[in-house]
C-alpha atoms as a printed R data frame, in Angstrom:
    type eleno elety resid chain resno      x       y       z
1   ATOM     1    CA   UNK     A     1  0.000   0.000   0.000
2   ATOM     2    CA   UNK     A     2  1.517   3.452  -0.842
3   ATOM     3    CA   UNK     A     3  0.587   6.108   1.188
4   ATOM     4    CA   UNK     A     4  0.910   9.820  -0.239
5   ATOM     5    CA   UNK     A     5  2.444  12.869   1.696
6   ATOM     6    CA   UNK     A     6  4.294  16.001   1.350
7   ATOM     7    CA   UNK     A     7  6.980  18.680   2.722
8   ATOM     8    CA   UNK     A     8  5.942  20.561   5.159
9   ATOM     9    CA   UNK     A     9  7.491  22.956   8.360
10  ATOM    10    CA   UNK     A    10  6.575  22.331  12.084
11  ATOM    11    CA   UNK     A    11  7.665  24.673  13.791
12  ATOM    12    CA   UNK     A    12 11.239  25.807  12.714
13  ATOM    13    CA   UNK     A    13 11.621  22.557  11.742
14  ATOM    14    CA   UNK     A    14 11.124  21.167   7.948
15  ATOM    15    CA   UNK     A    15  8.361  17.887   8.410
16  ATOM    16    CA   UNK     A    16  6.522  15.656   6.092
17  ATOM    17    CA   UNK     A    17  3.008  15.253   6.267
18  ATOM    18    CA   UNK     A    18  0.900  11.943   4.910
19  ATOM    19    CA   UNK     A    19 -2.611  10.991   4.961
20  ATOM    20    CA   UNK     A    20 -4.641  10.005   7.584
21  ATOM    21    CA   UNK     A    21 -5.121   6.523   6.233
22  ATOM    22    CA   UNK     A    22 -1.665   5.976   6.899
23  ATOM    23    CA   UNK     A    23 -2.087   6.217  10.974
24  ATOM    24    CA   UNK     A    24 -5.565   4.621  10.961
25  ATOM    25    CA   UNK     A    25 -4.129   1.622   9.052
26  ATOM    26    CA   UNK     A    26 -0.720   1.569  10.891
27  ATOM    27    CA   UNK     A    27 -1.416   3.328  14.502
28  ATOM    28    CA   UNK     A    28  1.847   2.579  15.311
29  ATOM    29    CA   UNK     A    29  3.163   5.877  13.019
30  ATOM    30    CA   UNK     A    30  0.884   8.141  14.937
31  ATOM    31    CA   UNK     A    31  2.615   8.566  17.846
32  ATOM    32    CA   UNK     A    32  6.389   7.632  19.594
33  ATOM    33    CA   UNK     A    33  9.570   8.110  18.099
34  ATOM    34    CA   UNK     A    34 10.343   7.840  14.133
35  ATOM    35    CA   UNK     A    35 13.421   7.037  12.473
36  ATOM    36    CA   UNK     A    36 14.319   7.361   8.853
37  ATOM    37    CA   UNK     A    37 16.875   5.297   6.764
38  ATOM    38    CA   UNK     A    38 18.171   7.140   3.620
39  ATOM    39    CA   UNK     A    39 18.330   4.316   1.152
40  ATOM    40    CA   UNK     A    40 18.755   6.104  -1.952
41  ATOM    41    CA   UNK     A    41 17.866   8.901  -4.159
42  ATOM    42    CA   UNK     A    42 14.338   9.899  -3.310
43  ATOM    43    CA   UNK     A    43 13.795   6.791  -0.811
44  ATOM    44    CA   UNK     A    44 13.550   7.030   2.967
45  ATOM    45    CA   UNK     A    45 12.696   3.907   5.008
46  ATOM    46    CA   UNK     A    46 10.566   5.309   8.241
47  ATOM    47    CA   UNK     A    47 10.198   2.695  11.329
48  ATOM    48    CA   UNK     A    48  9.194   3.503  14.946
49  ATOM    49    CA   UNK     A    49 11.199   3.074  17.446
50  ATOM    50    CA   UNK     A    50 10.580   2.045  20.942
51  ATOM    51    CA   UNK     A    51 10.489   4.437  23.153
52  ATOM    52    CA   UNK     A    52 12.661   2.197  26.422
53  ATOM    53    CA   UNK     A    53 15.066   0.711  24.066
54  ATOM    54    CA   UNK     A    54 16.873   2.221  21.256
55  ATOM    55    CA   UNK     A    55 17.510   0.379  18.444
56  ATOM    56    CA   UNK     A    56 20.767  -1.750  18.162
57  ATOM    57    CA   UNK     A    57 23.392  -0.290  16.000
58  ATOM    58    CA   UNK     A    58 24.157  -3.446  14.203
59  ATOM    59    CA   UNK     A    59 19.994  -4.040  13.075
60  ATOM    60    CA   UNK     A    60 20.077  -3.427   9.532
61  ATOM    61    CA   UNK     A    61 16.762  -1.297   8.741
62  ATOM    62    CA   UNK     A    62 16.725  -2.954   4.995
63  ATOM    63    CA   UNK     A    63 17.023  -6.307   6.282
64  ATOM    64    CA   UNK     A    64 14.104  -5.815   8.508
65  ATOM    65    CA   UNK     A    65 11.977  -4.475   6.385
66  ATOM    66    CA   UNK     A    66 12.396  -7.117   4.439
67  ATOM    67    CA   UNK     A    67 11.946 -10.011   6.273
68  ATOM    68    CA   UNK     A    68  8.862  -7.906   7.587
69  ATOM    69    CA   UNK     A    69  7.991  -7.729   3.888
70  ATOM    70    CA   UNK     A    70  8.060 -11.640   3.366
71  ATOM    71    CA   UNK     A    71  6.408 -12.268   6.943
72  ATOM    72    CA   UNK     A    72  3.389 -10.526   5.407
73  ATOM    73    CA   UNK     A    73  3.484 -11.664   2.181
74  ATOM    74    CA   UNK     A    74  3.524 -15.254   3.479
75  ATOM    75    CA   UNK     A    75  0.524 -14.622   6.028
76  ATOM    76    CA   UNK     A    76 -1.365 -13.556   3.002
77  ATOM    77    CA   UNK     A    77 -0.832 -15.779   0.891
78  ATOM    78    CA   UNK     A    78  0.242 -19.110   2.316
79  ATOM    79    CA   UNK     A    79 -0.404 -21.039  -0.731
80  ATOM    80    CA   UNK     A    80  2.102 -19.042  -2.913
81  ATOM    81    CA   UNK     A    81  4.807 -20.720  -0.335
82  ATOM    82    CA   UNK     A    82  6.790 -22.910  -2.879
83  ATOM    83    CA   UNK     A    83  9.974 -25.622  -1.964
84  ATOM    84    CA   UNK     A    84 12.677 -25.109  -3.949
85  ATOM    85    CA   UNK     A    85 12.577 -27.474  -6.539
86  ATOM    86    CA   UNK     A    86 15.588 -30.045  -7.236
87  ATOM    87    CA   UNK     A    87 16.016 -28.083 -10.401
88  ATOM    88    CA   UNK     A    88 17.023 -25.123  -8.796
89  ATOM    89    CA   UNK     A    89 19.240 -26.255  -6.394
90  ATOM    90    CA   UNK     A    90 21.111 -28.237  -8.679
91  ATOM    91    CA   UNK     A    91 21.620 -25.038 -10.622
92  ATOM    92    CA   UNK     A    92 22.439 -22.670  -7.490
93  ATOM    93    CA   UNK     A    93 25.369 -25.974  -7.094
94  ATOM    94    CA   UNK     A    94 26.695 -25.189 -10.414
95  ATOM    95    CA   UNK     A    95 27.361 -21.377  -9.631
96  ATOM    96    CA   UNK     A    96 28.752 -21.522  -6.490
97  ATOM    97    CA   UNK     A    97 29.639 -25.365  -5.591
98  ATOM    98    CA   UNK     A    98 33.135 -24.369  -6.919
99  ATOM    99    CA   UNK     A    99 33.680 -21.452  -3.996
100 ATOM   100    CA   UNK     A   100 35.115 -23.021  -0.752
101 ATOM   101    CA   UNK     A   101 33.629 -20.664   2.483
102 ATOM   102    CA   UNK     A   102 34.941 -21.021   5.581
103 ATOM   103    CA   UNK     A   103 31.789 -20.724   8.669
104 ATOM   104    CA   UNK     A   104 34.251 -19.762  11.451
105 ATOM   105    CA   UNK     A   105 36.226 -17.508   9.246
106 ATOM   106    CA   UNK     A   106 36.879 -13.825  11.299
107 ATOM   107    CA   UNK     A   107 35.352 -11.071   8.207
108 ATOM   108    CA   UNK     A   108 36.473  -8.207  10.695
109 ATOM   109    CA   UNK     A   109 34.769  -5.358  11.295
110 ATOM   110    CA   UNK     A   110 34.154  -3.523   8.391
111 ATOM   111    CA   UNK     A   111 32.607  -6.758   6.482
112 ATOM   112    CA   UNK     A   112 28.513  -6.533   5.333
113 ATOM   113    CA   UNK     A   113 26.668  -8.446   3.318
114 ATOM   114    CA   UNK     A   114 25.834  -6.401   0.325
């Protein structure tokens, strides 16, 4: 579901403004503390944050939103849900069955998963 806003001030501050659908469907937006991810040019990712506990410094917002995404998805339409077939993992095999990867292999600090 999109929901539509706009630019706005509050105060001396600059704001956005979106519909009220937005907090009827999602209450959770209407009130606490916000938080906004720049992803890219023109995209923000918003999420609330609990007020007690600030958020952990190594949660990626992306990552959560995505799995989020999926949870949803997959409560809506359980019957979409799909095993990978032999097929495909046979083929995913093939691409990277030649790469050796180490599981207890130190990446250091400034390794992500991009």
């Amino acid at each position: 579901m999109t929901y539509n806003g706009r630019a706005t001030k509050s105060g001396n501050s600059q704001a956005m403004a979106f519909e009220k659908s937005l907090f009827r469907t999602h209450p959770e937006f209407a009130t606490g503390r916000l938080s906004a991810d720049y992803i890219g040019p023109g995209c923000l990712l918003v999420r609330t944050l609990p007020d007690a506990v600030p958020a952990a410094e190594e949660d990626d917002p992306i990552l959560g939103a995505y799995l989020a995404f999926l949870e949803a998805e997959i409560a809506a339409s359980p019957e979409r849900m799909r095993p990978l077939s032999p097929g495909s993992l046979e083929r995913a095999r093939e691409l990277v069955g030649h790469l050796y990867v180490d599981p207890n292999e130190d990446l250091g600090d400034g390794a992500s998963i991009d």
